[in-house]
C-alpha positions in Angstrom: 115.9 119.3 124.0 116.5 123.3 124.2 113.6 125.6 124.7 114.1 127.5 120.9 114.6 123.4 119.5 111.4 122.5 121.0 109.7 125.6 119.7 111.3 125.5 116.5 109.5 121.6 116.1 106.4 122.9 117.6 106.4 125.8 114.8 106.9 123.3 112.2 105.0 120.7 113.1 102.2 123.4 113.4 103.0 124.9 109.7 102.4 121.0 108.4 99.8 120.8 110.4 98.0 123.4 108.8 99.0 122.8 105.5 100.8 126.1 104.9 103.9 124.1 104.5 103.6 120.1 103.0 105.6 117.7 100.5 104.7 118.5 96.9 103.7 122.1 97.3 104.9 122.9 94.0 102.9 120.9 92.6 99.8 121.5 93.7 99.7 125.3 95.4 96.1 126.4 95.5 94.5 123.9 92.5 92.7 120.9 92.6 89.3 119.9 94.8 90.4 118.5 98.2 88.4 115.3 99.5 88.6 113.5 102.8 87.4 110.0 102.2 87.2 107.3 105.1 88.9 103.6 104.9 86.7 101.0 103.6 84.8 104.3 101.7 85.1 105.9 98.2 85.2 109.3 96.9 84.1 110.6 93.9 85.8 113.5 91.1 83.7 113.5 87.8 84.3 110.4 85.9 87.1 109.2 88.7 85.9 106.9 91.9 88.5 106.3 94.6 88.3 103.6 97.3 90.5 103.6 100.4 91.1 100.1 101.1 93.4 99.5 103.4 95.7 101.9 105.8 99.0 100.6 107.6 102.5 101.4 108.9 105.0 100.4 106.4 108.2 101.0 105.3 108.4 102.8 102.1 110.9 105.2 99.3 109.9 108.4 98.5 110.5 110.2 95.3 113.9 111.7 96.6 114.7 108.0 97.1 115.0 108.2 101.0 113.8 104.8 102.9 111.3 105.9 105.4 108.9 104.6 107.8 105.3 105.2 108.0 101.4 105.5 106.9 100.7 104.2 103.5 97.5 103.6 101.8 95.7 101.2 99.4 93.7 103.0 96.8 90.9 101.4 94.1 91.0 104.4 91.3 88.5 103.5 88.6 87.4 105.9 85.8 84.3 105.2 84.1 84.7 105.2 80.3 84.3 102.9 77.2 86.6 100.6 78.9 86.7 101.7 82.1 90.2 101.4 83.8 90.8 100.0 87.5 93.9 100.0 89.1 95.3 100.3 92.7 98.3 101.8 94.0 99.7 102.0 97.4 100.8 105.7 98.3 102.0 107.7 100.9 102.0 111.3 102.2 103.5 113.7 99.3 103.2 111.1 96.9 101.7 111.7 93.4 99.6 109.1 91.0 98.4 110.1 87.5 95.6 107.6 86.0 94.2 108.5 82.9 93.3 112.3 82.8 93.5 112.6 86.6 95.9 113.8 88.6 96.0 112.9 92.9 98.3 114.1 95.3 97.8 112.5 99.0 98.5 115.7 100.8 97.9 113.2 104.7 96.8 110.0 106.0 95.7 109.7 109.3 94.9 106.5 111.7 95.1 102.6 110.5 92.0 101.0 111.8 89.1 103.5 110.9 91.6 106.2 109.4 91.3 108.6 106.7 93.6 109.7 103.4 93.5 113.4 102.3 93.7 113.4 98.5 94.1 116.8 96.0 92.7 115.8 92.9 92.9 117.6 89.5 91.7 117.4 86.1 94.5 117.1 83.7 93.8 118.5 79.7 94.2 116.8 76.3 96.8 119.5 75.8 99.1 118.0 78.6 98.7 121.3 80.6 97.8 121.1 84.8 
């Protein structure tokens, strides 16, 4: 590998890295709340609880319908409500899940035994406006 190919990967992987540069941006650019949450732990978002189940390697499409390989995770959503609503969905990096008025983009999961998802979560209105 050339010295300006190496640098040009490290550059990049440091731009993902830091999240200046990720899958989905245009979805969510600066809105939503950002929560960490721990496998075999849940997070909470008002009304919305989200358990992190399970994280493996796995082979997987993603939305531009490319076969990849890599992290995905097992996620519990349950809102609370008059009935409340449970559902699981396995997800990877730059993928997007809507359940009831929520929206959650997993902006990174890290590790498989002990790891961690990084979810950006936002409220979506009654009017069907972000």
């Amino acid at each position: 590998m050339s010295i300006i190919s190496r640098t040009l990967a490290i550059v990049l992987m440091m731009l993902i890295l830091t999240g200046n540069v990720f899958a989905g941006e245009e979805d969510y650019p600066n809105g939503g709340e950002v929560i960490q949450i721990k496998q075999g732990n849940v997070g909470t978002f008002h009304e919305l609880r989200i358990g992190v189940t399970n994280i493996i390697k796995a082979d997987y499409v993603d939305e531009a319908g490319t076969k990849k390989q890599g992290l995905i995770a097992v996620l519990t959503l349950f809102v609370e409500g008059n009935p409340p609503q449970e559902k699981d969905f396995k997800v990877h990096a730059g993928q997007k899940i809507i359940m009831d008025k929520y929206s959650v983009y997993v902006e990174e999961i890290r590790g498989t035994v002990k790891g961690l998802v990084t979810l950006r979560i936002k409220s979506i209105k009654g009017d069907g406006s972000n």
